[in-house]
Structure formats: structure tokens, C-alpha cells
DOLO-874282 format. One record per residue (C-alpha): residue number from 1; x, y, z. Coordinates in Angstrom, 2 decimals, padded with zeros to 5 digits, always signed. Layout:
k,X,Y,Z
NUM,X,Y,Z
...
This chain:
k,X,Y,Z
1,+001.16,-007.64,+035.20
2,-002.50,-009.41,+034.90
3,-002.02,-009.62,+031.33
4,-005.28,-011.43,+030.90
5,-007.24,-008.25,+031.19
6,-005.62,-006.90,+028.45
7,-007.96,-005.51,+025.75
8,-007.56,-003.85,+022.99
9,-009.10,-000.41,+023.60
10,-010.20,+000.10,+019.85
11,-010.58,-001.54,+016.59
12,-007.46,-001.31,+013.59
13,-008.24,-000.40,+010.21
14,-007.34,-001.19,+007.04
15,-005.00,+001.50,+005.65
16,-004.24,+002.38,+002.28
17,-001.36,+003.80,+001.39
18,+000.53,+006.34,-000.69
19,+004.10,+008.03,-000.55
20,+004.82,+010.41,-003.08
21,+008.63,+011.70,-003.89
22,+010.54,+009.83,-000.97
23,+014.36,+010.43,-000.93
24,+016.58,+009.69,+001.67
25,+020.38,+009.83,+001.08
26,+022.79,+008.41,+003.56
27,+026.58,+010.16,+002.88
28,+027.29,+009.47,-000.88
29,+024.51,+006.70,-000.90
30,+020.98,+007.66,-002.18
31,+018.54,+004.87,-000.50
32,+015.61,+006.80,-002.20
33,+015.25,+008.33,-005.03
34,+011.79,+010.01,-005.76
35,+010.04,+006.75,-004.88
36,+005.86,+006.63,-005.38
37,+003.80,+003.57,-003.97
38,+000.50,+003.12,-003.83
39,-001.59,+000.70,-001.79
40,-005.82,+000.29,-001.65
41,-006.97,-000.84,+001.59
42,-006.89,-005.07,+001.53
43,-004.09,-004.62,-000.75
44,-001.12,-007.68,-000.66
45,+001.93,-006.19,-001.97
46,+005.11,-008.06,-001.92
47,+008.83,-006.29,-002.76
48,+011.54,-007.77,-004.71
49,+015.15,-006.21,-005.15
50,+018.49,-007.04,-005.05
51,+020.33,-005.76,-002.19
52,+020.80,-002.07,-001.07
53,+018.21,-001.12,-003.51
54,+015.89,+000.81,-000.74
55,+013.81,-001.96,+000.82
56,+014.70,-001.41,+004.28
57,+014.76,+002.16,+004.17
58,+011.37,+002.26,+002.61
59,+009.74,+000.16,+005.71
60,+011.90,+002.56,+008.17
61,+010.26,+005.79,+006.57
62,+006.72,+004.46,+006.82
63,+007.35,+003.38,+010.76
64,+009.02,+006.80,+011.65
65,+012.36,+005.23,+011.96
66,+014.06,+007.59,+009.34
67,+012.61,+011.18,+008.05
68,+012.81,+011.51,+004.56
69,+014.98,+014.49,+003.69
70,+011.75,+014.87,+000.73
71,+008.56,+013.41,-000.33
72,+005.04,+012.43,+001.45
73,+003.82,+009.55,+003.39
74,-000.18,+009.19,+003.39
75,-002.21,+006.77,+004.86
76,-006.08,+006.76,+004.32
77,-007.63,+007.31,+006.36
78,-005.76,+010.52,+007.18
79,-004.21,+010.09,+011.06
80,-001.92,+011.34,+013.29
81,+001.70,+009.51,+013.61
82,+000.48,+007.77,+016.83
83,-002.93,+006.46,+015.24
84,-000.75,+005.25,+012.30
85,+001.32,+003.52,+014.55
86,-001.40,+002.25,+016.70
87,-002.95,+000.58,+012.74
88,+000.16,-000.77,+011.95
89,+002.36,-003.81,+012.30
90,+005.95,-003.88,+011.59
91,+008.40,-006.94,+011.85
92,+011.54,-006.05,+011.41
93,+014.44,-008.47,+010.42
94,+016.16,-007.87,+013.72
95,+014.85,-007.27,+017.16
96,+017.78,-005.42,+019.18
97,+016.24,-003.28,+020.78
98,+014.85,-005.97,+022.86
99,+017.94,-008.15,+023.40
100,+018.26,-007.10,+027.61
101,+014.61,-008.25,+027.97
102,+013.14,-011.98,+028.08
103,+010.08,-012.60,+025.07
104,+007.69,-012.08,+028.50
105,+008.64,-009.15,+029.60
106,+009.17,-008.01,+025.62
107,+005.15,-009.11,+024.60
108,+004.06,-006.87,+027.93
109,+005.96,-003.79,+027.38
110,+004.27,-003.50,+023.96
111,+001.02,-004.89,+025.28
112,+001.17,-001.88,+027.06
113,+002.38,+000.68,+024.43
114,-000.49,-000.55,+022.35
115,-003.83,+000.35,+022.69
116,-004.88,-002.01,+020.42
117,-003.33,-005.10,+021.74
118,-005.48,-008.28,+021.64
119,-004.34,-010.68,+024.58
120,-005.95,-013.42,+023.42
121,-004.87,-013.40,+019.49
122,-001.37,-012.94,+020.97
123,-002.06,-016.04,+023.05
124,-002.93,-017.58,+020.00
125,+000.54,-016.39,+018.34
126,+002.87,-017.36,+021.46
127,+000.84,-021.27,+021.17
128,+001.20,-021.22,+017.64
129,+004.93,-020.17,+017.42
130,+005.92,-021.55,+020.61
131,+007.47,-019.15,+022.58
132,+009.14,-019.12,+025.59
133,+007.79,-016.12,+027.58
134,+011.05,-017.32,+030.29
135,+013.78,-017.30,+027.18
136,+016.23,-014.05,+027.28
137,+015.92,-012.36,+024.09
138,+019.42,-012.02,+023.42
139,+020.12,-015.82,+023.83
140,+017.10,-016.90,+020.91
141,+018.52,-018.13,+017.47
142,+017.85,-016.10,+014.88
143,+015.08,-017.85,+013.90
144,+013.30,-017.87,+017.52
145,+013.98,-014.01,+017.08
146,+011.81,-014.30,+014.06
147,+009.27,-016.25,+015.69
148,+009.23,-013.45,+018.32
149,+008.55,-010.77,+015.78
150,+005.54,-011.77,+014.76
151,+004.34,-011.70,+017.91
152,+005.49,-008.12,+018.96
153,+004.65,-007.15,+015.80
154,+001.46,-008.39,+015.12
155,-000.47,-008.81,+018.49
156,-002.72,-006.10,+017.92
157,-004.24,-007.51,+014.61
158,-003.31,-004.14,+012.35
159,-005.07,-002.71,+009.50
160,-001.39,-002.71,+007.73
161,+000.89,-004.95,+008.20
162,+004.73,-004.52,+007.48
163,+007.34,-007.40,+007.07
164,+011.28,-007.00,+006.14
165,+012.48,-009.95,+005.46
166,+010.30,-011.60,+008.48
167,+011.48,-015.32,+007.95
168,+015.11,-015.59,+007.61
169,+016.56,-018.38,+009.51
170,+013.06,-019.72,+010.47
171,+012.35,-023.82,+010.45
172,+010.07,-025.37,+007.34
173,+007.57,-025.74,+009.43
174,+007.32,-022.59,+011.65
175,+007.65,-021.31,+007.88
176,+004.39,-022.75,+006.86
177,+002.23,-021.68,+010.23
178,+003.58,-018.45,+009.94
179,+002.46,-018.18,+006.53
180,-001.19,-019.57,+008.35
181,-001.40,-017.50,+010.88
182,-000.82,-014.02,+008.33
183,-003.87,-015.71,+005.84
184,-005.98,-015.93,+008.68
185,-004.85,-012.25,+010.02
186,-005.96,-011.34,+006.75
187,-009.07,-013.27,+006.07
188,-010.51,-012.17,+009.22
189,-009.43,-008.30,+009.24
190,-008.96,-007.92,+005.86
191,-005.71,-005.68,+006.63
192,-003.20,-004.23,+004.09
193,+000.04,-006.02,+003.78
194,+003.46,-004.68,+002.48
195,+006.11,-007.58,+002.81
196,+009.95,-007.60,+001.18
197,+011.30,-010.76,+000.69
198,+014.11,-012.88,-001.07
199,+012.02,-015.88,-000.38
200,+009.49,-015.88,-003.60
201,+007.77,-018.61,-002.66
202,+006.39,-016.64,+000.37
203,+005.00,-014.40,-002.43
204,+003.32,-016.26,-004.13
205,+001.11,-017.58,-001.45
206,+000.67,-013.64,+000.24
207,+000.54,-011.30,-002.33
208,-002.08,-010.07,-005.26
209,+001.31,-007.97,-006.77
210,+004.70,-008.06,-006.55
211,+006.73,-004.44,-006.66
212,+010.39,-005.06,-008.36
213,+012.87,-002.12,-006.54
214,+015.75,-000.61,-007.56
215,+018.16,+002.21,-007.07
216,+015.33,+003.66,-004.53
217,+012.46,+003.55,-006.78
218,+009.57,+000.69,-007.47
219,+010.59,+000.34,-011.46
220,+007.49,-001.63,-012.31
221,+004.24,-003.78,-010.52
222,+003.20,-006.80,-011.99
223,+000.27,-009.16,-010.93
224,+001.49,-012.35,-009.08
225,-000.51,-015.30,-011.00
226,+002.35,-013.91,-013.99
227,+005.27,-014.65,-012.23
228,+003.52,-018.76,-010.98
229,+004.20,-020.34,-014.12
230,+002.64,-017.30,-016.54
231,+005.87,-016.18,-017.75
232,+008.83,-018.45,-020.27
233,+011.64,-018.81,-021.61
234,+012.36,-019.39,-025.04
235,+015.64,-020.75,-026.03
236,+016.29,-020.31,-029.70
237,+018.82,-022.00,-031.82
238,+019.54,-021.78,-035.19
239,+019.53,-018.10,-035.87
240,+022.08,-015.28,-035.89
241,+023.54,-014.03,-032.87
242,+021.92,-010.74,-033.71
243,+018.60,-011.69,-034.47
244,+016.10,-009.73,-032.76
245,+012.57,-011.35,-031.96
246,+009.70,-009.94,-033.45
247,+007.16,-010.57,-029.95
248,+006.10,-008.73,-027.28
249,+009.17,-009.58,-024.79
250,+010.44,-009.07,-021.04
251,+014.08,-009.49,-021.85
252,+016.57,-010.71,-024.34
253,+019.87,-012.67,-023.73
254,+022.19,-014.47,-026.01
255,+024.34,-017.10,-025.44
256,+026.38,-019.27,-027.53
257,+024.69,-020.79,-030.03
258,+021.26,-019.85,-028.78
259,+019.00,-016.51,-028.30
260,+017.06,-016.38,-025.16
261,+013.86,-014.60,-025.16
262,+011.65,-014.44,-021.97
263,+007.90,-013.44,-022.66
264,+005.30,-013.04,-020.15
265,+001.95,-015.77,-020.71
266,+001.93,-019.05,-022.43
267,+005.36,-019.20,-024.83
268,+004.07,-022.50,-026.47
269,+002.16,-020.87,-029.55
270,+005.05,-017.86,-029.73
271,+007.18,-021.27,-030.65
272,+004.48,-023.14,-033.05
273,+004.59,-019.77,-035.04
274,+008.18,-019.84,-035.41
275,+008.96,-023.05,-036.37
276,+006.55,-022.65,-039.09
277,+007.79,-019.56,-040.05
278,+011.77,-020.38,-039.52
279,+012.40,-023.48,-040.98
280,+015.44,-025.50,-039.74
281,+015.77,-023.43,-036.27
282,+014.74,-024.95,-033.16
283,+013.05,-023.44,-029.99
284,+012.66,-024.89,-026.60
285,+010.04,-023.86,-024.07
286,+010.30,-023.57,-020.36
287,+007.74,-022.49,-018.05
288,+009.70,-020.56,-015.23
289,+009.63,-021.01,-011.17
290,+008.71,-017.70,-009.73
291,+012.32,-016.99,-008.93
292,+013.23,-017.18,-012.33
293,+010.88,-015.19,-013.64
294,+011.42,-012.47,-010.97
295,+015.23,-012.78,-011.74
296,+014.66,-012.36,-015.53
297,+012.42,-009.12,-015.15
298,+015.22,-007.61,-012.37
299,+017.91,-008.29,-015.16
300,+015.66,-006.30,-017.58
301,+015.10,-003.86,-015.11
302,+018.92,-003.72,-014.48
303,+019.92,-003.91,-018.28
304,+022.10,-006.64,-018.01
């Protein structure tokens, strides 16, 4: 295959988004449970949730890998399942379906699928990511496999893009050209991204919102500048065990000797108000990572 007279034979969109209602049960295990998502066009969404709690499923439904046994999938502009497909970019956290074929032979067979593949910004990927169009696909690390993704995935510059888990295994610095190459896939398209991730850091440098999942349903949306050093911890000593604070608060937790309140925005004048008005108690600040403070609101989420 000439595969420098590929061209992409039209232009991807921007997509918003909206399901309505998805379930999907698998045996006794409900993946889904009346989920509702919405997404504008340009949108940066990121998903948090433990394990099991619907992720994968989710980005399977929206691909046409699974059919929802209820609920509604909607892009806007309205399209047909191949025009969808043809404005989207999914990369998945495994890439079996490829494993007899080398990454070559695995870039052309989409290139041709595709009608909007774009040779030379998948030129640009392979350089970037350094690919090895000879390499097998079954014999690439799991982090090459990653690598590889992107570039299957993302070759025809879609108006939405889709990542599950896309960097697991991948080296610090791939990590940080990856995380390049999607800020200049947005800056220049201005596409709609959905990513799920464990790594929070990734986040906070993609996202406008992060989505916290669980049990099959999003269970709240907060911005993303709250969760990069806008939410805290106060640790408070000195009171009874079943004190209960009086501020607006994310969750609660008490532990020996101390009652720990997280809050959302600056907890430094929650604690100047206290100690005035609690004399002899003592309260420590602590301005929390974005793990923590994603791992706080999931316990609050989870009631524990």
C-alpha cells in the first residue's frame, strides 16, 4: 500500500454527547444502572471510580461494542453509527484484536477503514511515539501496546476522543508526549474528550471536569481546579468523638483522638474561626494532592 496518498476524505467534528438511562447487566452483575452523561462539544471530561464500577462498559456502549439492554446514546450532531464512528477515537486498554498483525500492517488496515484518516498526523504520531511499523503486535510490552493505541486510535484527528485507561505501563516520558500530542489534538481541532483514568495527575492536565462513577451511574461532576489544591483536610483534636462540624463539608471521618473534616476551597479561615470559637482544641490544615481529594469525595460517595 502507497500509504502516502492517504487522505482523509472529510473533516471530524466535534461531538457532544448525551446518554440517557443506560443499563447493561452482565449475569447477576449490573455494569449500568440508569446512567445519564452529558458532554458540550470541546468538552474535557475525565472519569474516576474504583474498579468494576461501569467505566469500561460505559466506553464499550458508546463504540458499539455492547448494546445496552435500555437507555439512549446521542451524539450532536445527530449521525448514523458509521458517521459516529468515523468522528470518534477510541483507545482501548488492550489491543487484541490486533495481536496476529505487525503495528504496519495494523496503522494500514485502519487507514483504510477510515475515511478520515490523516497520513501525515499519523506520521507525526508513529515519530513522536516511536513505533516500529516492522514490530509484531503480539510481541510489544504493554506499554509499546499503549503507544500503539494512540496511533490506531487517534490517526484520524476525531471530533471525540475516547481513552480507557490509555497509559498503563507507559514510560515517564512517552507519558508526558502523549499527554502533548492529545493538547495539541485538542488545541488545533478543538475535539471532545472522555478519558477514565486511575492516574489523576493525567487529569488534571486534560480535563475542565472530573465525573466520580459508581455502581453504574456518574454520582456527581465537579470542576477540576477543586480537586488541584482547592479542596482540605481538617484534622481536629480536642473535641468529642461525636462532634459534628457546623461547615459546609465533603466528608467526615473520625479517628482516635481527632475528627477529620474534608471541605472543598481554602480550609485556612474554616480553622481561624474555630480556634477562636473553641478554645483549647487544635486544628491542622492540609491542602490535598488531587488523589486525595478524589479519594475523599469517592469515600463520601461510597459512605464509608
Amino acid at each position: 500500500m502507497n500509504h502516502e496518498t492517504v487522505r482523509p476524505l472529510f473533516t471530524p467534528l466535534p461531538l457532544a454527547l448525551r446518554c440517557s438511562g443506560l443499563r447493561v447487566r452482565f449475569g447477576q452483575t449490573q455494569a449500568l444502572d440508569g446512567l445519564d452523561l452529558e458532554l458540550a462539544a470541546g468538552d474535557a471530561l475525565g472519569i474516576v471510580g474504583r474498579n468494576g464500577a461501569g467505566k469500561s462498559t460505559l466506553f464499550r456502549c458508546l463504540v458499539g461494542a455492547e448494546t445496552p439492554d435500555a437507555g439512549t446514546i446521542a451524539s450532536m450532531p445527530a449521525m448514523d453509527r458509521s458517521s459516529f464512528l468515523a468522528n470518534t477515537g477510541f483507545v482501548p486498554d488492550q489491543l487484541g484484536a490486533y495481536d496476529w498483525m505487525t503495528c504496519g500492517s495494523a496503522i494500514d488496515f485502519v487507514a483504510r477503514l477510515q475515511p478520515a484518516f490523516d497520513r501525515e498526523w499519523s506520521d507525526r504520531l508513529v515519530r513522536a511515539l516511536a513505533i516500529d511499523r516492522a514490530a509484531r503486535v503480539t510481541n510489544l510490552s504493554r506499554g509499546m501496546q499503549a503507544r500503539l493505541a494512540f496511533v490506531l486510535g487517534l490517526s484520524h484527528r476525531p471530533g471525540l476522543v475516547l481513552l480507557d485507561e490509555p497509559l498503563l505501563g507507559v514510560d515517564v516520558v512517552t507519558h508526558d508526549v502523549v499527554l502533548e500530542l492529545l493538547a495539541a489534538l485538542r488545541a488545533e481541532t478543538g475535539c471532545t474528550l472522555l478519558v477514565a483514568s486511575h492516574q489523576l495527575g493525567d487529569l488534571a492536565r486534560l480535563t475542565d471536569r472530573v465525573a466520580f462513577m459508581d455502581r453504574g451511574r456518574i454520582q456527581g461532576i465537579v470542576e477540576t481546579e477543586s480537586l488541584t489544591g482547592g479542596t482540605c483536610r481538617l484534622t481536629v483534636r480536642g473535641v468529642p468523638d461525636t462532634w459534628e462540624p457546623s461547615v459546609p463539608r465533603i466528608l467526615v471521618r473520625r479517628q482516635p483522638g481527632a475528627v477529620v473534616v474534608t471541605v472543598e476551597g481554602d480550609g485556612h479561615p474554616i480553622a481561624e474561626e474555630f480556634r477562636r470559637t473553641h478554645a483549647g482544641a487544635e486544628v491542622d490544615v492540609t491542602v490535598l494532592s488531587i488523589n486525595e481529594a478524589c479519594a475523599d469525595r469517592m469515600r463520601a460517595m461510597e459512605g464509608i
